[in-house]
C-alpha positions as CSV (number, residue, x, y, z in Angstrom):
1,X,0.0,0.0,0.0
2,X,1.5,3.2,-1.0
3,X,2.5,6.2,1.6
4,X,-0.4,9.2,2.1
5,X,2.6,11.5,1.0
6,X,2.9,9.7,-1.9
7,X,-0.8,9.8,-2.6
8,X,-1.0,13.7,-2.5
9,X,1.7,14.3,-4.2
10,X,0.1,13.2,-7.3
11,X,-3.1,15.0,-6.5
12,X,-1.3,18.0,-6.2
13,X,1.2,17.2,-8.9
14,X,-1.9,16.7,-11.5
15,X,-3.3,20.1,-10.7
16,X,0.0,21.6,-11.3
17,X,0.4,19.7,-15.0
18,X,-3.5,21.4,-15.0
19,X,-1.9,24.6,-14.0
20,X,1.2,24.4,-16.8
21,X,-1.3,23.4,-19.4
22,X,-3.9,25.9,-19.3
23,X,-1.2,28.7,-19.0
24,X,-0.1,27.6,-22.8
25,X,-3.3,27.3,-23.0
26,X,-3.8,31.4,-22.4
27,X,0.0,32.2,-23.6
28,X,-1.6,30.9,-27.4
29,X,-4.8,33.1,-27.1
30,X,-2.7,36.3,-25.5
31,X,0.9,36.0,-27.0
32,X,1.5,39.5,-26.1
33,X,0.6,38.7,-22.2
34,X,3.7,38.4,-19.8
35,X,4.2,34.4,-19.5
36,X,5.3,34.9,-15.9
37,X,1.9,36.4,-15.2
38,X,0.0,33.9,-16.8
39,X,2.1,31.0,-15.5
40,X,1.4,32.3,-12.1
41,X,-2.3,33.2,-12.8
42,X,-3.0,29.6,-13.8
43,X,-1.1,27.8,-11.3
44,X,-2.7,30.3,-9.0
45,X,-6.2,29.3,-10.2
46,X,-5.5,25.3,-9.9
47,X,-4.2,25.4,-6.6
48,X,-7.4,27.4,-5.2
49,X,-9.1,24.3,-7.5
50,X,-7.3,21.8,-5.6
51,X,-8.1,23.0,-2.2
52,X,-11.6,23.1,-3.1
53,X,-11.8,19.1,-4.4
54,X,-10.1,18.3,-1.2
55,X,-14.0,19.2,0.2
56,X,-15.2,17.3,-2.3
57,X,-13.2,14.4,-1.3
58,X,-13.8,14.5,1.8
59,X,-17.6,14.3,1.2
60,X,-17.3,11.5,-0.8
61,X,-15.5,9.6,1.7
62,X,-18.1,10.6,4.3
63,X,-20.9,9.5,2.1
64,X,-19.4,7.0,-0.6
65,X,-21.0,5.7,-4.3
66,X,-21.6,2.2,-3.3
67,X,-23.7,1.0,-6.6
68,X,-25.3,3.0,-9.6
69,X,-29.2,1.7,-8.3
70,X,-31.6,4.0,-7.6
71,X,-31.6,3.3,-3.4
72,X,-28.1,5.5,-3.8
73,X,-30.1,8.9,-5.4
74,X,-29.7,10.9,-2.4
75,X,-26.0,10.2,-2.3
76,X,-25.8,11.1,-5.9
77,X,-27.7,14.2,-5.8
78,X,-26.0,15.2,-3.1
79,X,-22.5,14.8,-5.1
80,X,-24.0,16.9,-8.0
81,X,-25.0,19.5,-5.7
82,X,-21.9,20.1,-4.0
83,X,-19.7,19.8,-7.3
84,X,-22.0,22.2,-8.9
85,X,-21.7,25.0,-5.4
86,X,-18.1,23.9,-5.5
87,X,-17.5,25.2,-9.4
88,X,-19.3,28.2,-8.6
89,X,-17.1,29.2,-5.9
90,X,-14.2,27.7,-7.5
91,X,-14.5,30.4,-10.2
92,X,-15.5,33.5,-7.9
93,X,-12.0,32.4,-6.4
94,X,-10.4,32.0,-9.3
95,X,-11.7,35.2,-10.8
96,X,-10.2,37.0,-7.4
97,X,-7.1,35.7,-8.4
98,X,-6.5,37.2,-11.2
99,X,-7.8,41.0,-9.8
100,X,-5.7,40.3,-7.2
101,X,-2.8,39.9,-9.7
102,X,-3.7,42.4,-11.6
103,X,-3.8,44.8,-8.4
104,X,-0.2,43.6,-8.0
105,X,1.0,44.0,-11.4
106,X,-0.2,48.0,-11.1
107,X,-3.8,47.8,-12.9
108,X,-6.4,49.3,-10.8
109,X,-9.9,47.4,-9.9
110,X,-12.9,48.9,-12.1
111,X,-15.9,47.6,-10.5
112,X,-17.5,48.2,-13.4
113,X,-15.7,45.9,-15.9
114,X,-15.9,43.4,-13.0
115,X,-19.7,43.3,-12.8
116,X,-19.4,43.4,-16.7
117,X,-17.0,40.4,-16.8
118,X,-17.5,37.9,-13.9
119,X,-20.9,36.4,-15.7
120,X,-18.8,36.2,-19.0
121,X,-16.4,34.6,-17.5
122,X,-18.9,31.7,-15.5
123,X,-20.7,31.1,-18.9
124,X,-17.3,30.8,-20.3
125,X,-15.6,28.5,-17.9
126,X,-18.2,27.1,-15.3
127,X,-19.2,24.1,-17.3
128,X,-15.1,23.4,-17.5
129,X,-14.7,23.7,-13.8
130,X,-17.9,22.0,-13.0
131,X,-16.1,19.0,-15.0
132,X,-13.0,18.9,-13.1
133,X,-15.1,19.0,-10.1
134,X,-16.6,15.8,-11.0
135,X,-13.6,14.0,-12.1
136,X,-11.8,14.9,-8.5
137,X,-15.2,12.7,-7.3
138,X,-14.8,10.1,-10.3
139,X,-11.0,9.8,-9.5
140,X,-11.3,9.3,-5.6
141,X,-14.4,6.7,-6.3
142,X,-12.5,5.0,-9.0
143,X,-9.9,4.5,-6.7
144,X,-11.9,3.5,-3.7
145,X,-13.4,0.6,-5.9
146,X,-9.7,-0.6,-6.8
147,X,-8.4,-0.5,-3.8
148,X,-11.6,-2.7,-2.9
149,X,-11.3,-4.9,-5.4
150,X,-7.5,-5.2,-4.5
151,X,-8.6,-6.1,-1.0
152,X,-11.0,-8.4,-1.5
153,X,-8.6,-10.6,-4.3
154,X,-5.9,-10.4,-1.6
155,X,-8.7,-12.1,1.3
156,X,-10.1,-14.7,-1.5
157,X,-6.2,-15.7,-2.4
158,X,-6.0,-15.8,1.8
159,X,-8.9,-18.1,2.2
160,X,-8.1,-20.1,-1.0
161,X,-4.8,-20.8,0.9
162,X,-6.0,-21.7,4.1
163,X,-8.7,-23.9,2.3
164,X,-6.2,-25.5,0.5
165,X,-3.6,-26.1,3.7
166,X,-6.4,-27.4,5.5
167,X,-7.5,-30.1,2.8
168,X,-3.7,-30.5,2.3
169,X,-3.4,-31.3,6.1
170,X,-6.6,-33.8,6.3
171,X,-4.8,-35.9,3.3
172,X,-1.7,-35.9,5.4
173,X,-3.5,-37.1,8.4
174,X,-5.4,-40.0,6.7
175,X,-1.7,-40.9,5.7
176,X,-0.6,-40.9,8.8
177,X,-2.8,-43.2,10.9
178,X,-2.3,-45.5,7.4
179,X,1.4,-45.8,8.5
180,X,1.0,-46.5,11.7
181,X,-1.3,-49.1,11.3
182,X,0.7,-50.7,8.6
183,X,4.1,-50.9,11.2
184,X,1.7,-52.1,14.1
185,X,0.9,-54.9,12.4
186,X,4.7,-55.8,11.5
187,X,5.8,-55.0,15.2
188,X,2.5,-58.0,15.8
189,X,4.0,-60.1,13.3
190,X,7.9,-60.0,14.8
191,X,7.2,-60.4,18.3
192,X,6.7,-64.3,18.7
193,X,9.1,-64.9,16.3
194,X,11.5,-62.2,16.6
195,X,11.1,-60.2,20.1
196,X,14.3,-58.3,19.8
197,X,13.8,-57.3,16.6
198,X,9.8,-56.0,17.3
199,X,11.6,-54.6,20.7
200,X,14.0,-52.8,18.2
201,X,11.2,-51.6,15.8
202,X,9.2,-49.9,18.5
203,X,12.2,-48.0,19.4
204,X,12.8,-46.7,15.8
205,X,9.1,-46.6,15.5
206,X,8.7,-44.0,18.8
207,X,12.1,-42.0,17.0
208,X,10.1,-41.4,14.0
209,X,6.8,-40.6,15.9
210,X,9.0,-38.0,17.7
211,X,10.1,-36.6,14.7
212,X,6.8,-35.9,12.7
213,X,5.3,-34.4,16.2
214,X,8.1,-32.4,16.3
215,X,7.9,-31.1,12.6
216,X,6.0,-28.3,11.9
217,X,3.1,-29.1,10.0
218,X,4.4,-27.1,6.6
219,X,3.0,-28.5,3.4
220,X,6.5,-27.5,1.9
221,X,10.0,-28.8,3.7
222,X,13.1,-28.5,2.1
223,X,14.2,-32.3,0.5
224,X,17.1,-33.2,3.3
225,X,14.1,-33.0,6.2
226,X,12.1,-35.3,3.6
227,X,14.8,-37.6,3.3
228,X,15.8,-37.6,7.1
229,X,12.1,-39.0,7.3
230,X,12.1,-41.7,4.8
231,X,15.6,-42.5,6.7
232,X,14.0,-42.8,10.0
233,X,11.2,-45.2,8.1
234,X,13.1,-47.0,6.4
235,X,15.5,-48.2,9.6
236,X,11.7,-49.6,10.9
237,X,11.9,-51.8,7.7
238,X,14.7,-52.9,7.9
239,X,14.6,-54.1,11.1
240,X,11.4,-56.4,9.9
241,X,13.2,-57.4,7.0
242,X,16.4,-58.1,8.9
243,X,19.0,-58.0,6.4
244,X,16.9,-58.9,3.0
245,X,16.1,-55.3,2.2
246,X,18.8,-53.2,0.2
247,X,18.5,-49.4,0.2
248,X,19.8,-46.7,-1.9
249,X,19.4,-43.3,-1.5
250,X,20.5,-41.1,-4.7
251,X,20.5,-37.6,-4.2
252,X,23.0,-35.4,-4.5
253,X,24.0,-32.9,-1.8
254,X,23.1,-29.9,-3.7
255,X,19.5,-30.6,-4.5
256,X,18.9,-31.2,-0.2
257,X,18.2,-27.3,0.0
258,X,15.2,-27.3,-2.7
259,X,11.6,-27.4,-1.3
260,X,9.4,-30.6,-1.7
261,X,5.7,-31.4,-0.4
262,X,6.2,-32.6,3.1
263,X,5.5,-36.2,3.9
264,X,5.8,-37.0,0.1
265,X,8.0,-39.6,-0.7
266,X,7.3,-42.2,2.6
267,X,4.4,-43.3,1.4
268,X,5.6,-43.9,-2.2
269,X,8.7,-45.9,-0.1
270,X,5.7,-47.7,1.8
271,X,4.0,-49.0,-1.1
272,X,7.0,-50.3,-2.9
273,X,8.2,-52.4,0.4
274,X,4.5,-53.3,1.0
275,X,3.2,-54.4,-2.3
276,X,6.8,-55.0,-3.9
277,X,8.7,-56.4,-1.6
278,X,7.2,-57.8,1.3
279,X,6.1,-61.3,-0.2
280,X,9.6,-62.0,-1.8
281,X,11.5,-64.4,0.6
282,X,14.9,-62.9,-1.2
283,X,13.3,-59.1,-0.2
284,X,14.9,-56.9,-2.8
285,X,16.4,-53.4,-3.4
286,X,14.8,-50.4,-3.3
287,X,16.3,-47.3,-4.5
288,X,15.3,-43.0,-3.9
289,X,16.8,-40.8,-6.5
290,X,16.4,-37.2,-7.0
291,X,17.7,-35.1,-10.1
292,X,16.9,-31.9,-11.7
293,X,16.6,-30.1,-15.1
294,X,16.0,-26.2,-15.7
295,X,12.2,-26.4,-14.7
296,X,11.7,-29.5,-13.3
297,X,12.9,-31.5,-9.9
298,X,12.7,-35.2,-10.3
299,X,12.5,-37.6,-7.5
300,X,12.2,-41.5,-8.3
301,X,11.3,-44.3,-5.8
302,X,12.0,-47.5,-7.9
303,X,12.0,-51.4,-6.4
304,X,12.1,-55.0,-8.1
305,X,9.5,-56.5,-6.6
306,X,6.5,-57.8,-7.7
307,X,5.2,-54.7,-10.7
308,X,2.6,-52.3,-10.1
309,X,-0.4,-53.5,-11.7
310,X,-3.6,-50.5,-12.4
311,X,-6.3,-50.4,-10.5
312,X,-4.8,-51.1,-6.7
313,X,-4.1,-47.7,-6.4
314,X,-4.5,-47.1,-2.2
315,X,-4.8,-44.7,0.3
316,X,-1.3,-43.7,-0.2
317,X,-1.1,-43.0,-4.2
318,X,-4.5,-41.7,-4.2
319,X,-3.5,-39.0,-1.6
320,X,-0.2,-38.0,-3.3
321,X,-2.3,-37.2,-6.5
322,X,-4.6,-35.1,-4.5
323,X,-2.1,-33.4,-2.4
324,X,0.2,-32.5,-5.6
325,X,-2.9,-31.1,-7.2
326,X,-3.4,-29.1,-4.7
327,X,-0.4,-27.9,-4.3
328,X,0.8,-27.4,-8.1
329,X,-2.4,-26.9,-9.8
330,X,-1.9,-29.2,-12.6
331,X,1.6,-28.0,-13.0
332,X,3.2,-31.6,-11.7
333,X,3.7,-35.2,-13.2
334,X,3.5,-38.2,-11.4
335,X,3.8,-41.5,-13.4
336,X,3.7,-45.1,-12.2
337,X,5.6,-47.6,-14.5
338,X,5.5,-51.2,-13.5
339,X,6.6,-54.7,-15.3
340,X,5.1,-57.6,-13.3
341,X,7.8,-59.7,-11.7
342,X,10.4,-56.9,-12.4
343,X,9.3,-53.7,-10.2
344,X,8.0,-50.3,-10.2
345,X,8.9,-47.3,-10.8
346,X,7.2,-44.2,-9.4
347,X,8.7,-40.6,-11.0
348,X,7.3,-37.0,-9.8
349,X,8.5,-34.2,-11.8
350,X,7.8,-30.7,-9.7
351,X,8.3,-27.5,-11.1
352,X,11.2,-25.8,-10.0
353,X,10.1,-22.1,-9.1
354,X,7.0,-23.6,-6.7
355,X,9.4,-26.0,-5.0
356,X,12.1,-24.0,-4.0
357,X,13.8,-22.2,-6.7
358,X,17.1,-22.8,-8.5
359,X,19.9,-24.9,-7.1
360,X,23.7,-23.0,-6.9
């Protein structure tokens, strides 16, 4: 929002560009006039006209234009009867001006001529002034309805956010409980036949509870914070695996600093252990890469387990594709390619000025 000074100095700057321009204005139709005098007659004139549509302002202000129906006509007739009172004066005052000048410059006052000339000069110039006068009203409502309008698409972008963090947020949550249910049931299955190993899970497990209560609940994180989660659940899975899972993580150190959706990449992680690799007696390899181009950052989570097949799309997928839509308005790609019996590979492609910017 701009300063008040800087507000009135256009005001006043546009009645002195008024001022200039009706003094060439007079210098054309009285070249043998001094310019001085008419520069300073005109600018003279304009700055009494000025004052004047500061009243006008401030009635407008007191009593705005709020719709062109007819439940506004006092408001309107009141506007065209004070911009029709404030010409009239406006030209008295200007008129005074220049017999004041003239007094100054040496010419006496003839009443006479004055009585003679003042009506010549309203039927000359009052319809002119009585225009200004109602742009200075025109102007101020003009710019009352802007800076309106500017509000109000600055609180629907505010509420358009908040709707969208809040939906963004429910998705995470139905992810969440989704995990957690998912490791309860592996904790169940180890601790008959591995105690020290479920004993070992629900450590990890209450590490990595620690950290997402910790987190802020951001919808954007920076990729290293992702990663230090997908860490945190993958040492869980291991544990349950013990020793038949293989993990590679593929990012390079200078792509950690770029912005990703929070809580994005564990459940892609969870699907490829649960549906890929969790049946296979050999367990498998499962490998997180992340690369760039100029507009796009590119994160992979590939396994060679059992192949994603369409149509057993879960909780987890189905919530990614919402949240990215969300998030990126269509701007995103997420692609599942699977070959039965060989494994899946899941590739979203983010742009890079929403996520984070460009990489040094």
């Amino acid at each position: 929002m701009q300063p008040a000074g800087m507000k009135w100095r256009w005001y006043w700057g546009i009645w002195g560009l008024m001022g200039l321009y009706m003094a060439t204005w007079d210098m054309v139709m009285y070249p043998s006039a001094p310019v001085l005098r008419l520069l300073l007659l005109n600018l003279l004139q304009n700055g009494v006209w000025g004052l004047l549509g500061l009243y006008l302002i401030w009635l407008a202000d007191r009593h705005s234009i709020e719709s062109f129906t007819w439940s506004q006509w006092r408001t309107w007739i009141l506007h065209l009867l004070a911009s029709i009172l404030v010409a009239a004066l406006g030209l008295f005052l200007a008129y005074l001006v220049s017999l004041l000048l003239e007094s100054a410059w040496g010419k006496a006052i003839d009443l006479a001529r004055v009585r003679k000339d003042l009506p010549r000069f309203y039927r000359a110039y009052f319809h002119t002034n009585l225009l200004l006068m109602w742009a200075v009203v025109a102007a101020f409502h003009a710019l009352r309805i802007y800076r309106k309008y500017k509000a109000r698409e600055v609180e629907a972008a505010q509420l358009e956010a908040r709707f969208a963090e809040a939906q963004n947020l429910a998705l995470r949550m139905q992810l969440q409980p989704h995990f957690l249910f998912n490791t309860l049931n592996s904790i169940s299955a180890l601790i008959h036949e591995n105690p020290d190993g479920a004993d070992d899970m629900i450590s990890r497990l209450g590490g990595f509870l620690r950290m997402t209560l910790d987190a802020p609940p951001d919808q954007i994180v920076p990729l290293r914070k992702e990663l230090a989660f997908i860490k945190a659940y993958l040492a869980i899975e291991q544990v349950r695996f013990q020793g038949r899972l293989q993990v590679e993580l593929d990012v390079h150190t200078g792509l950690q600093d770029l912005r990703v959706p929070s809580f994005i990449l564990q459940p892609l992680v969870e699907n490829a252990i649960r549906h890929g690799l969790s049946d296979r007696s050999l367990g498998g390899h499962l490998r997180v890469r992340a690369s760039r181009d100029s507009e796009y950052l590119t994160l992979e989570v590939q396994d060679d387990g059992e192949g994603y097949l369409p149509g057993r799309e879960g909780v987890g997928l189905g919530s990614i594709r919402a949240r990215l839509g969300l998030i990126y308005k269509g701007r995103h790609q997420m692609d599942i390619l699977g070959v039965p019996g060989r494994g899946t590979l899941v590739v979203l492609r983010l742009p890079l000025e929403a996520v984070g910017g460009e990489v040094p």
